[in-house]
VOSETOR-927267 format. One record per residue: residue in one letter; x, y, z of N, C-alpha, C in turn. Coordinates in pm, whole numbers, padded with zeros to 5 digits, always signed. Example, Ala and Ser with C-alpha at 12.3 -4.5 7.8 and 13.67 -1.06 7.14 Angstrom:
a+01319-00569+00780+01230-00450+00780+01320-00330+00780s+01285-00225+00708+01367-00106+00714+01290+00003+00787
END
This chain:
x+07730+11702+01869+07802+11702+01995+07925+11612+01982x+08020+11661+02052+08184+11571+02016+08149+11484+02151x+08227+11390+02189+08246+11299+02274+08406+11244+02256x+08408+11271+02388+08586+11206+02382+08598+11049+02431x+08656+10971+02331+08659+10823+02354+08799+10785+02363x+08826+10664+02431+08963+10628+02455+08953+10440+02469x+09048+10380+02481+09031+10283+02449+08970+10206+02617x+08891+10124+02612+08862+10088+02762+08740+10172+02826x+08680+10284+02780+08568+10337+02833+08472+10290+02803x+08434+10216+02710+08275+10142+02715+08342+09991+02738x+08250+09908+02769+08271+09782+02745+08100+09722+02753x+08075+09634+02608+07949+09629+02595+07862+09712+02575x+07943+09801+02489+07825+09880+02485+07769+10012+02630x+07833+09989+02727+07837+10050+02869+07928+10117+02896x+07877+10273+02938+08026+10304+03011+08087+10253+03132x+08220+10234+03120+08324+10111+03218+08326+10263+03341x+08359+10238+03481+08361+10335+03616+08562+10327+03591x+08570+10463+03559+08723+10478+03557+08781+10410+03726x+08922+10373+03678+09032+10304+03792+09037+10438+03883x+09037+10361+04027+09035+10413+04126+09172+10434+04178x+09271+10495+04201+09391+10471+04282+09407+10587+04383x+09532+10469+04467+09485+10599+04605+09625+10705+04566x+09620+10833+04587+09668+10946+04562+09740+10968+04716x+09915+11067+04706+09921+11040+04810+09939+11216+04855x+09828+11238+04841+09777+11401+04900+09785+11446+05021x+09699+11387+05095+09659+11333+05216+09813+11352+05330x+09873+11508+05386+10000+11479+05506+09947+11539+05616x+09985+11464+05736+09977+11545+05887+10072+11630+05919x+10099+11723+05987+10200+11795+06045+10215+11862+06182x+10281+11851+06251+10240+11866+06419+10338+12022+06363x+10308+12127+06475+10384+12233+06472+10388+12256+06578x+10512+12280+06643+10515+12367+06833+10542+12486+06815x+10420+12557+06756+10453+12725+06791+10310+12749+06809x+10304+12832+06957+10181+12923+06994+10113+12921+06854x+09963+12927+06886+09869+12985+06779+09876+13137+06752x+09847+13199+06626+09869+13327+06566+09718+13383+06714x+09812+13505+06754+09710+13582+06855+09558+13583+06763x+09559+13587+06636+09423+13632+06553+09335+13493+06602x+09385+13362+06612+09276+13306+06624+09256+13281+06747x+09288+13341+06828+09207+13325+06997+09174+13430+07013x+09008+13397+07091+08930+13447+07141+08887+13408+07236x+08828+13491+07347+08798+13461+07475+08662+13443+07425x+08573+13398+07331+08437+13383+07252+08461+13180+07308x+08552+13133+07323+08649+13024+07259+08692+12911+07425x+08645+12977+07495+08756+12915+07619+08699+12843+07676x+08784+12719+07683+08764+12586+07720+08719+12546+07830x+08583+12480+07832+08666+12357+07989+08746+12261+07949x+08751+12158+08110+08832+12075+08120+08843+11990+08012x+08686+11964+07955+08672+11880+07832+08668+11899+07744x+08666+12039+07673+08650+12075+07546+08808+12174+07461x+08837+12138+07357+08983+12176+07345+08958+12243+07190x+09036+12343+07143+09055+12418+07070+09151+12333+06940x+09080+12304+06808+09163+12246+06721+09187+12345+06577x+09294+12339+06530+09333+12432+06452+09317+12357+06296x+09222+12311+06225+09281+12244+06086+09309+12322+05988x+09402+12283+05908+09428+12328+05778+09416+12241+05677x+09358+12295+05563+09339+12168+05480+09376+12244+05327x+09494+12150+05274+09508+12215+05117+09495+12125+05038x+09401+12154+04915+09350+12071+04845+09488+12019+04688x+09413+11978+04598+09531+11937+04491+09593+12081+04396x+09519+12162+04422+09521+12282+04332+09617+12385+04379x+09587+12332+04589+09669+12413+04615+09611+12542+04705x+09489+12524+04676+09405+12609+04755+09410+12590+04956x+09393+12690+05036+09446+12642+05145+09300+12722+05263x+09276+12624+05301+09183+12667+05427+09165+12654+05555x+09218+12716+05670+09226+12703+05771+09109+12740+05866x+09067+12650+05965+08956+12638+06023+08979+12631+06229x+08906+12730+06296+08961+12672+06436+08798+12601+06493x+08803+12489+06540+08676+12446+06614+08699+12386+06702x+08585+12357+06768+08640+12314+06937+08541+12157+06875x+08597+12090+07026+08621+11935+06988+08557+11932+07181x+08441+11847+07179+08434+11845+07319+08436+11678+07372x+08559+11615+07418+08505+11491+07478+08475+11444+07594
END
């Protein structure tokens, strides 16, 4: 079996927990345009307290998934 080594991965004999850094992936984006007619449904309609949220989430690859769920407070 091969094993890939580099300088800094064991120490003592132990494997060392690779460096953590924060990545800056992670953006918000407000948009003011009506929602696409496809994601409303009268399945969906609110009371006073419960509101319709739209997320989208794209990962590092690029992959993109959009989600609608309600939020009740």
């Amino acid at each position: 079996m091969t094993e890939l080594t580099w300088e800094g991965k064991y120490k003592d004999g132990k494997k060392v927990s690779p460096i953590r850094i924060a990545l800056p992936f992670q953006t918000i984006e407000t948009v003011n345009e009506k929602r696409k007619a496809g994601l409303q449904t009268d399945i969906f309609a609110a009371a006073a307290s419960q509101y319709q949220v739209v997320v989208k989430v794209i990962d590092i690859l690029g992959n993109d998934t959009t989600k609608l769920i309600m939020v009740e407070i």
